[in-house]
RODO-2510 file (C-alpha; in nm, 4 decimals, decimal comma):
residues 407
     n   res          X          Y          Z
     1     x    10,6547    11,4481    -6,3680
     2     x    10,3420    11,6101    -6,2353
     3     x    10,4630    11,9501    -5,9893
     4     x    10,2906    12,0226    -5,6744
     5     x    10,0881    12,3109    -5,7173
     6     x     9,8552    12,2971    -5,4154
     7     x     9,9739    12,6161    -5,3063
     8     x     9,8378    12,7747    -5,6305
     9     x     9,5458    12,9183    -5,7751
    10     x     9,3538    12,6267    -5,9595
    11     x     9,4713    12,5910    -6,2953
    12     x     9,1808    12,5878    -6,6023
    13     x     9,3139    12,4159    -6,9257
    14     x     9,1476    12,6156    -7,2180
    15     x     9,1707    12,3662    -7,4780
    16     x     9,0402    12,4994    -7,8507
    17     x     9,0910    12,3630    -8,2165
    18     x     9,3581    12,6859    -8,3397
    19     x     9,4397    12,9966    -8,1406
    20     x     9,4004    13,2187    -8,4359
    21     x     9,1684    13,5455    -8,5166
    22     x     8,8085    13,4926    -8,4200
    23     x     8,5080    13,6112    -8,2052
    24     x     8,5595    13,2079    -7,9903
    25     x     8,9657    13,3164    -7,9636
    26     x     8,8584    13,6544    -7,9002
    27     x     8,6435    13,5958    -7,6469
    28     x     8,8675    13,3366    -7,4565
    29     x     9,1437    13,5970    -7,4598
    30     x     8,9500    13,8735    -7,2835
    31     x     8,8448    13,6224    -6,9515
    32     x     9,2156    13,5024    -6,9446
    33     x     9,3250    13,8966    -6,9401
    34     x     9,0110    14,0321    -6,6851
    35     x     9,0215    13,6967    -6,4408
    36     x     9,2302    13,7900    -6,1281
    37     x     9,5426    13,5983    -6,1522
    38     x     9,5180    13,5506    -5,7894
    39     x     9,1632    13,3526    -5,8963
    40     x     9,2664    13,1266    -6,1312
    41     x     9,5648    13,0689    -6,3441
    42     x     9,5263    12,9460    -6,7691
    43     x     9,6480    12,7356    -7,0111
    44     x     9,5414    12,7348    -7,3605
    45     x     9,5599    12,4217    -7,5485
    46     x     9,5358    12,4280    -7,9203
    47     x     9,4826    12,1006    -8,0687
    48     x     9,6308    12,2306    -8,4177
    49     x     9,8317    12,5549    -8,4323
    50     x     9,9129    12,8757    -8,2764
    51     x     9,9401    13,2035    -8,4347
    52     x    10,0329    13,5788    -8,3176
    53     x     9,7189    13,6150    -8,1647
    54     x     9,8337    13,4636    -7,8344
    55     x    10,0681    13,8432    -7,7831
    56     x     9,7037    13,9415    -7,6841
    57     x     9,7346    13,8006    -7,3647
    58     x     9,8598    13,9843    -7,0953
    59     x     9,7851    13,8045    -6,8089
    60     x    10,1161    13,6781    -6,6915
    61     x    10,2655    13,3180    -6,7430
    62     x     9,9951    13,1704    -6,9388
    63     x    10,1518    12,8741    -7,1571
    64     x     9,9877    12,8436    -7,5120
    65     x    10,0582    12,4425    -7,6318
    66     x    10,0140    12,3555    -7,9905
    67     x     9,9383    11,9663    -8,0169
    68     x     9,9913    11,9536    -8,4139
    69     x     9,6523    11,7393    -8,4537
    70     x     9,6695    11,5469    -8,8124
    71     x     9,3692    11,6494    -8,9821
    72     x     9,0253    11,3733    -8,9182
    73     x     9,0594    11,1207    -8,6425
    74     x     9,4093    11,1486    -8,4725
    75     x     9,4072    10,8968    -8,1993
    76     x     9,7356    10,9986    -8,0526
    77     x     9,5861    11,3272    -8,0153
    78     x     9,3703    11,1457    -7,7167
    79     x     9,6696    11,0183    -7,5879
    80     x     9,8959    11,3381    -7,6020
    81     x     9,6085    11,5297    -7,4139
    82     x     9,5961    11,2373    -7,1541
    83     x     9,9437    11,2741    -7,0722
    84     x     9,9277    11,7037    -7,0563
    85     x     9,6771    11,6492    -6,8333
    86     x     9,8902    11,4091    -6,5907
    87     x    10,1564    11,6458    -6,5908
    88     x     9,9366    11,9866    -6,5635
    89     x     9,6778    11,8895    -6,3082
    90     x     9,3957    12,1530    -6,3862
    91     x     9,1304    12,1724    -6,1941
    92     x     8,9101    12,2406    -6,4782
    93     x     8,9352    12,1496    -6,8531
    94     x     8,6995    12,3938    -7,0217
    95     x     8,6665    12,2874    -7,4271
    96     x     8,4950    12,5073    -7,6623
    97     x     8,3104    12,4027    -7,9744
    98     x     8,2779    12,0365    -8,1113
    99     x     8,5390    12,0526    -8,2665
   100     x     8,7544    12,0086    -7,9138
   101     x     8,4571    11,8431    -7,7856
   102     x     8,7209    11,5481    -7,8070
   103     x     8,9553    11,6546    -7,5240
   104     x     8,6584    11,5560    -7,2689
   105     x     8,7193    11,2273    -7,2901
   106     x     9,1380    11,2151    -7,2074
   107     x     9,0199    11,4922    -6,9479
   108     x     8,7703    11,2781    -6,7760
   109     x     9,0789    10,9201    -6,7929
   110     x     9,2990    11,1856    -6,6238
   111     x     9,0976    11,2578    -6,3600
   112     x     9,0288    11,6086    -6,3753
   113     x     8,8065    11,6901    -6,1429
   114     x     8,5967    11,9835    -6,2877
   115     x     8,5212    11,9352    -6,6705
   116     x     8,2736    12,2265    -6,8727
   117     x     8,2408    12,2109    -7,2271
   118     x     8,1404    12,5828    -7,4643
   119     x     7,9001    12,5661    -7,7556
   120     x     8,0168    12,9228    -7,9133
   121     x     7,8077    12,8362    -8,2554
   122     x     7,8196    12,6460    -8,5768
   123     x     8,0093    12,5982    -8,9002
   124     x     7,9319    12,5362    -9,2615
   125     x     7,8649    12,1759    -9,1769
   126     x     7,5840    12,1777    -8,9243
   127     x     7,4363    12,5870    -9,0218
   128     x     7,1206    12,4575    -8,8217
   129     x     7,2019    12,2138    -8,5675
   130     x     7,0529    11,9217    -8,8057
   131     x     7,3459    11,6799    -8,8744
   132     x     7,2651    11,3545    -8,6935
   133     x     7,6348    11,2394    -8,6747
   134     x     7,7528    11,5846    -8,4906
   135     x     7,4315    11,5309    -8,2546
   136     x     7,5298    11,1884    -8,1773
   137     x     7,9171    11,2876    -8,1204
   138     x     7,7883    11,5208    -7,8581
   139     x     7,5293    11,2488    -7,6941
   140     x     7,8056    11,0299    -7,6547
   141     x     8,0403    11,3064    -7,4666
   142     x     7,7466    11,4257    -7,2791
   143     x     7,7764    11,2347    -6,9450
   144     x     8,1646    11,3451    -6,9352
   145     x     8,0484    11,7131    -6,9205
   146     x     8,0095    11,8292    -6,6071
   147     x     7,8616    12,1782    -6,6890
   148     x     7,8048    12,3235    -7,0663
   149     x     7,8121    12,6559    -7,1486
   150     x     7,6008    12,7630    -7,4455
   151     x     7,6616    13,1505    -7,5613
   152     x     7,2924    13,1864    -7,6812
   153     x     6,9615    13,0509    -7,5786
   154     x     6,9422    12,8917    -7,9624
   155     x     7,2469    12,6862    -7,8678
   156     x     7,0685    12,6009    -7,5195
   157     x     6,7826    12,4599    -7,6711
   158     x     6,9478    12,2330    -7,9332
   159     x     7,1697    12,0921    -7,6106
   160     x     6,8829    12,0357    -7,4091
   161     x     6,6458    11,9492    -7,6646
   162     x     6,8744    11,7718    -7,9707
   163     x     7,1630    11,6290    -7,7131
   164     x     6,9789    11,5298    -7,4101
   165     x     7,1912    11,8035    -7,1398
   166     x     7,0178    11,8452    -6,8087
   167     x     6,9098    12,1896    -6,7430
   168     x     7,1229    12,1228    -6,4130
   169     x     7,4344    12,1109    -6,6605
   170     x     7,3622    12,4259    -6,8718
   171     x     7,5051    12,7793    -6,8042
   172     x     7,4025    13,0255    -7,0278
   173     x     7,6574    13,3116    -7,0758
   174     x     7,6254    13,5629    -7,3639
   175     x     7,9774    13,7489    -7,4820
   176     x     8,0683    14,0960    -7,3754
   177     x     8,2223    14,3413    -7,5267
   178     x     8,4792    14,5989    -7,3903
   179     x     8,2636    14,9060    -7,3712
   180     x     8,5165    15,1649    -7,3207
   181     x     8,7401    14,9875    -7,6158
   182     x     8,4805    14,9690    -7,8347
   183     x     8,3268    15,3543    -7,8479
   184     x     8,2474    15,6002    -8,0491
   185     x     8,4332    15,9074    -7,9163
   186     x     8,3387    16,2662    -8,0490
   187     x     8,5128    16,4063    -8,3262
   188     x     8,6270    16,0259    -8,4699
   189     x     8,4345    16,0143    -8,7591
   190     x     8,6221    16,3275    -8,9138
   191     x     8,9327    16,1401    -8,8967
   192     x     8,8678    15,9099    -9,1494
   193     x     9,1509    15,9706    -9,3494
   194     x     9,3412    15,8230    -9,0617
   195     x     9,2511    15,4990    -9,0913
   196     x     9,1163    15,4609    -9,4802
   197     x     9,3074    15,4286    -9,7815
   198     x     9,3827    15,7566    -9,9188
   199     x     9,0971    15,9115   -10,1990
   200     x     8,8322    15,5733   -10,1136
   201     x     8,5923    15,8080    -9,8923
   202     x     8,5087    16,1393    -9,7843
   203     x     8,3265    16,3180    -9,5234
   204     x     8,0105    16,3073    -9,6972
   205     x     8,0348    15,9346    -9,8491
   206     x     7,8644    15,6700    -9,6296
   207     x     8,0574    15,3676    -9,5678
   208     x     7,8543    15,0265    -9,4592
   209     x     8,0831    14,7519    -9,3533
   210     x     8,1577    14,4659    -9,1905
   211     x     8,3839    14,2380    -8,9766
   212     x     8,4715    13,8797    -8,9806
   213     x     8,6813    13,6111    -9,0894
   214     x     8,6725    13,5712    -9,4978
   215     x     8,5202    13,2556    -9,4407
   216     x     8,2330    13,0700    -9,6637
   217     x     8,0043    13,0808    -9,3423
   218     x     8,0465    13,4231    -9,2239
   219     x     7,9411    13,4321    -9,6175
   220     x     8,0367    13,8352    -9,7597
   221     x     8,0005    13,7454   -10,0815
   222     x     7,5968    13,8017   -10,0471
   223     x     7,7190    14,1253    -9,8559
   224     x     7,8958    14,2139   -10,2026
   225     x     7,6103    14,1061   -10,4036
   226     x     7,3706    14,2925   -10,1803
   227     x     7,6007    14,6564   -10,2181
   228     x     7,6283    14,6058   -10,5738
   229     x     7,2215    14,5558   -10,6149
   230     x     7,2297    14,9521   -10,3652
   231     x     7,4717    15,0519   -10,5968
   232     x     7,2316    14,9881   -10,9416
   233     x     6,8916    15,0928   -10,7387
   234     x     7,0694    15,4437   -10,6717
   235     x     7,2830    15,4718   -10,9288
   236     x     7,2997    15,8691   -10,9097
   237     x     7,4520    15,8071   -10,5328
   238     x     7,8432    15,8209   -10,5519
   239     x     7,8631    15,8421   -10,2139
   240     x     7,7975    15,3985   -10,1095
   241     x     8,1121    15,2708    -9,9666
   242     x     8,2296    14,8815    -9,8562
   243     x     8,4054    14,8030    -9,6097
   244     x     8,5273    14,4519    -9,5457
   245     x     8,7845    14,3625    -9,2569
   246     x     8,9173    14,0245    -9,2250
   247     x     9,1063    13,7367    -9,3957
   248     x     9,0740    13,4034    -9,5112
   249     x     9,0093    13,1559    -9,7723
   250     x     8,7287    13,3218    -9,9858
   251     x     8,9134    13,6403   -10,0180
   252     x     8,9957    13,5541   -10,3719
   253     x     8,6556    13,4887   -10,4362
   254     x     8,5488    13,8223   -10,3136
   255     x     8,8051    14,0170   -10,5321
   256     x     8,6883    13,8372   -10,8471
   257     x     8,2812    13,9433   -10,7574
   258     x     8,3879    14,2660   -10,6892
   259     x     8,5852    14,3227   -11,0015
   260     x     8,3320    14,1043   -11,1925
   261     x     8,0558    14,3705   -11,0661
   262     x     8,2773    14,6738   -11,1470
   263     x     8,2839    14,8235   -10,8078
   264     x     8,6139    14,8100   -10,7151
   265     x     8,6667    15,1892   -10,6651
   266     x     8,3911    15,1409   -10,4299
   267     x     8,4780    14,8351   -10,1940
   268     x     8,8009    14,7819    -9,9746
   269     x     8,8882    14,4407    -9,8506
   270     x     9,1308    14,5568    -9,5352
   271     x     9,2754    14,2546    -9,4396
   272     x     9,2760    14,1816    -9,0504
   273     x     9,3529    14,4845    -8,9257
   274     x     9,4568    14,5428    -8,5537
   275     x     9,2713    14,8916    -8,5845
   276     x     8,9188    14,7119    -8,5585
   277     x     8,8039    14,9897    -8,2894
   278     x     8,8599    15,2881    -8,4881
   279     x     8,7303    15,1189    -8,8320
   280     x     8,4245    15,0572    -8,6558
   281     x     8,3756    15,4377    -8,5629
   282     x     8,4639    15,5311    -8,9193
   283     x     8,1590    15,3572    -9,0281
   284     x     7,7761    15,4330    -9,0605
   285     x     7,5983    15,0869    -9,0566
   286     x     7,7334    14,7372    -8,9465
   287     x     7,6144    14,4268    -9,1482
   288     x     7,6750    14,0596    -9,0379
   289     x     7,5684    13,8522    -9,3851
   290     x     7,6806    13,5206    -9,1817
   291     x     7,5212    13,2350    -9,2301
   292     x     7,5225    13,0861    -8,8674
   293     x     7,6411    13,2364    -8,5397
   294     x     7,6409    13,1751    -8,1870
   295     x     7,6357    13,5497    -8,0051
   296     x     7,8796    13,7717    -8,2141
   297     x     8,1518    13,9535    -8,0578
   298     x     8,1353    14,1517    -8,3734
   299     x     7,8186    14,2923    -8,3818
   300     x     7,8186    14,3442    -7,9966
   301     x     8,1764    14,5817    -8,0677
   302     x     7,9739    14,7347    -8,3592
   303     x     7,6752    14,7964    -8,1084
   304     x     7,9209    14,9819    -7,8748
   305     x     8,0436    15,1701    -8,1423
   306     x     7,6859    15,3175    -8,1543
   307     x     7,6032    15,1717    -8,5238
   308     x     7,3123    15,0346    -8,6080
   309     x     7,3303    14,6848    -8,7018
   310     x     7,2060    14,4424    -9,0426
   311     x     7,2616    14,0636    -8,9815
   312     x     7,0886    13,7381    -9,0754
   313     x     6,7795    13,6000    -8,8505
   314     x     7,0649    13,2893    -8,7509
   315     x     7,2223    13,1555    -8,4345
   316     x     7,1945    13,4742    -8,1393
   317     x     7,1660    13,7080    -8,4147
   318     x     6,8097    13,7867    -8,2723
   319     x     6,9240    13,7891    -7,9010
   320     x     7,1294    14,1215    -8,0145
   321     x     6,9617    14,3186    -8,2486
   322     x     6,6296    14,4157    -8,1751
   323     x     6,4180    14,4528    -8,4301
   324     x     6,3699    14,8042    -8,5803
   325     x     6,4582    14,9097    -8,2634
   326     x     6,8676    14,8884    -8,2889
   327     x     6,8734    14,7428    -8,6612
   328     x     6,7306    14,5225    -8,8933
   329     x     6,7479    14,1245    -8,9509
   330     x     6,6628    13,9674    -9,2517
   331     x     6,6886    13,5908    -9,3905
   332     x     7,0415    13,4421    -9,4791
   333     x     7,1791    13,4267    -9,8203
   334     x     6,9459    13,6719    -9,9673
   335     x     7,1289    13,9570   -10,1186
   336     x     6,8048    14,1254   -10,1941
   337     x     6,6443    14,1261    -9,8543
   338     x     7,0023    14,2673    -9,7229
   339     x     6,9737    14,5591   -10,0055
   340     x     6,6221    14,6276    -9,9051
   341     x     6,7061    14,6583    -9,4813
   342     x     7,0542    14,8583    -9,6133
   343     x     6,8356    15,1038    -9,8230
   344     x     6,6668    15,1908    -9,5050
   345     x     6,9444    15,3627    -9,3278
   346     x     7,1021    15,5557    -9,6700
   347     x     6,9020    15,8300    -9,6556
   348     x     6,7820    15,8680    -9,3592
   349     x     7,1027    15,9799    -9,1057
   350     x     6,8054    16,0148    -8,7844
   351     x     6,7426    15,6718    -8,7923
   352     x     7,1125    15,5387    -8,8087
   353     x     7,1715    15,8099    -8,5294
   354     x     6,8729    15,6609    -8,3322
   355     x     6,9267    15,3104    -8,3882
   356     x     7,2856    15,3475    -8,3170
   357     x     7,2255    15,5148    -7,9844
   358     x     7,0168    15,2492    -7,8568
   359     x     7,2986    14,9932    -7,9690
   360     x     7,5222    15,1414    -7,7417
   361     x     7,2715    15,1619    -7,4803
   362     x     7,1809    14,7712    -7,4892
   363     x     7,5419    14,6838    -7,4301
   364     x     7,6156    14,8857    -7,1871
   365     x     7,3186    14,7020    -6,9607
   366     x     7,2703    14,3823    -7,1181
   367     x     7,6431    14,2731    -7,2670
   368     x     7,9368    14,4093    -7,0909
   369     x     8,2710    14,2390    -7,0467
   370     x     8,2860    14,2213    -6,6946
   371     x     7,8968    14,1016    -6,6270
   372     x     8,0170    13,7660    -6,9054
   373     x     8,3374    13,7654    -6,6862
   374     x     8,1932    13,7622    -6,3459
   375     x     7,9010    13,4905    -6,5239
   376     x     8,2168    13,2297    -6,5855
   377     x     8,3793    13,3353    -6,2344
   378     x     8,0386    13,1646    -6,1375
   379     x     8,0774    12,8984    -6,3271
   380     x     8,4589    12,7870    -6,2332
   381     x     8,3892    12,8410    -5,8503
   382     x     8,1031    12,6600    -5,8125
   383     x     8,2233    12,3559    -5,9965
   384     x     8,5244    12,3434    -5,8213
   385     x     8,3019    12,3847    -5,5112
   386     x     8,0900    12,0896    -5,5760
   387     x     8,3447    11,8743    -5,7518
   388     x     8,6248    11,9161    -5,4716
   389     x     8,4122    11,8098    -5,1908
   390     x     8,3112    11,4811    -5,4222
   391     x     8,6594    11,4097    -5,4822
   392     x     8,7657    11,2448    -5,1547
   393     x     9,0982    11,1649    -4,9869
   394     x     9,2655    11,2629    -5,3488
   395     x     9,2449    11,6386    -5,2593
   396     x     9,1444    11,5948    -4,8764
   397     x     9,3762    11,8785    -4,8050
   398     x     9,2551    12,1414    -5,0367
   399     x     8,8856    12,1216    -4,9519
   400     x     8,9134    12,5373    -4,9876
   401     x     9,0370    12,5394    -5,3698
   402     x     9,3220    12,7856    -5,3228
   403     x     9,1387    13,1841    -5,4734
   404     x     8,8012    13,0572    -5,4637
   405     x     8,7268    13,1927    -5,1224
   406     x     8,9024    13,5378    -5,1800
   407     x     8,7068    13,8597    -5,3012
***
């Protein structure tokens, strides 16, 4: 039975494939916690599971639903939706990433009045944007939209260009990053010991590494094949370190290639790690081998962290790094090319120093959390705005959305 909630802040139903460890998840998490709860209040709807990620939310009463969707087509996963929606009332549904693209449609039979869509990047499936049956799927949502929100001007383009979106409908809102979280504070890099495994690096060694789901398209394995070829060009160099932070399904994978290459004494595969701040600092370069992305929350942390930064010329790669100015970007899947950029910061600490400097420097203008924050603010209020005064005698009496009109 729906619950009158007129009194309340508008409600916005996040509604994502798995509430798990990621940059989308991530991301979602820190507007939930930094929105003013007077503003707007959250759901998050995962169409498959939950995990313990969700104790990252601090913002009070926010329900986290898992749906259980069977995997491929699940038609009763339209109909559960429809009937959350009946009962929830949101103002907004706000999916995120084809592959909740889906919940646009139950959204739009329920009557929710505000409806905005994310594009947050690609998988293995699509790496460039090229399949014609994922383009179609979106052309055929398309007029349910009501706003979309692509996290990089690559992902703008193939929506207006590829899908047919009105530049009326498009938002562009790049990810932030928690500045003051993500630092490097003096003094942290002599505390390695605190956070490595005991005997894998010193004071003098110089540890490259990286952060990301163990996941085919975030794709270490060339980041492994690319240390190893370091590793044989200087083999005199003890000093090369690895550093890998994450899970997932290719972790097996990894451990044979390292053992296969002999470098295990060299290379530590952390695991997730809650820690990701203070790994960061205990690090000299940051490499993202992926082989698409939207706009990385990882490289944008690493940035803070005042590292200099390797990743692949993919997705908003480019929109972060600039060129030999805060890092390097070379051409996916090419373990050589990522060797090559790598040997570039080994022995030469000035340029890590001054590339990392102006890392920090670009987010601290260009990519903070509370500019992306105060961006989707934007977004919810004018929607609501515009879609609440087109809604008639069904919300006659809340033609001022309840928190839009307060500070």
């Amino acid at each position: 039975m729906p619950v009158d909630t007129s009194s309340l802040p508008p409600l916005i139903a996040h509604v994502i494939y798995r509430l798990d460890v990621g940059g989308l998840e991530n991301g979602l998490v820190n507007i939930i916690n930094r929105i003013p709860e007077d503003r707007y209040r959250h759901v998050i709807i995962s169409l498959t599971e939950l995990s313990d990620f969700k104790r990252r939310i601090i913002s009070k009463d926010v329900n986290c639903i898992a749906l259980h969707k069977h995997p491929g087509n699940d038609i009763g996963m339209l109909w559960k939706l429809w009937r959350l929606f009946r009962v929830l009332r949101p103002a907004i549904v706000h999916s995120r990433n084809l592959a909740a693209l889906e919940a646009q449609l139950p959204a739009w039979l329920a009557g929710v009045p505000c409806r905005i869509h994310g594009e947050h990047g690609r998988d293995v499936f699509d790496l460039d944007g090229t399949s014609r049956k994922y383009r179609w799927i979106r052309r055929l949502y398309q007029p349910l939209v009501h706003r979309y929100v692509p996290l990089s001007q690559e992902l703008g383009d193939y929506l207006s260009h590829q899908v047919g979106v009105a530049e009326s409908k498009l938002r562009l809102i790049c990810n932030g990053v928690d500045a003051e979280r993500f630092r490097l504070r003096p003094g942290e890099k002599k505390n390695r010991e605190a956070v490595l495994p005991q005997g894998f690096a010193d004071q003098d060694s110089l540890l490259i590494g990286s952060v990301g789901r163990l996941e085919a398209v975030k794709d270490q394995l060339t980041l492994v094949r690319a240390f190893n070829e370091l590793c044989l060009h200087r083999p005199e160099d003890k000093s090369l370190r690895l550093v890998l932070i994450g899970d997932g399904s290719q972790r097996d994978k990894l451990e044979e290639l390292v053992a296969q290459e002999g470098i295990q004494d060299r290379v530590w595969l952390a695991g997730a790690r809650e820690d990701v701040p203070q790994l960061l600092s205990a690090l000299d370069v940051f490499v993202l081998p992926s082989l698409a992305e939207g706009i990385s929350n990882t490289i944008l942390e690493a940035m803070a962290c005042g590292l200099p930064v390797v990743a692949t010329r993919v997705g908003g790669n480019g929109e972060l790094v600039l060129e030999g100015e805060t890092g390097f970007l070379v051409p996916r899947a090419d373990s050589q090319a990522l060797a090559v950029a790598l040997l570039n910061y080994v022995d030469n600490a000035a340029l890590r120093a001054v590339h990392g400097a102006a890392a920090r420097t670009r987010v601290e203008g260009t990519f903070s959390i509370d500019l992306m924050v105060s961006r989707y603010l934007e977004v919810y209020d004018e929607l609501c705005r515009q879609r609440y005064r087109k809604s008639g005698s069904q919300h006659r009496k809340n033609r001022e959305v309840p928190g839009l009109n307060k500070p």
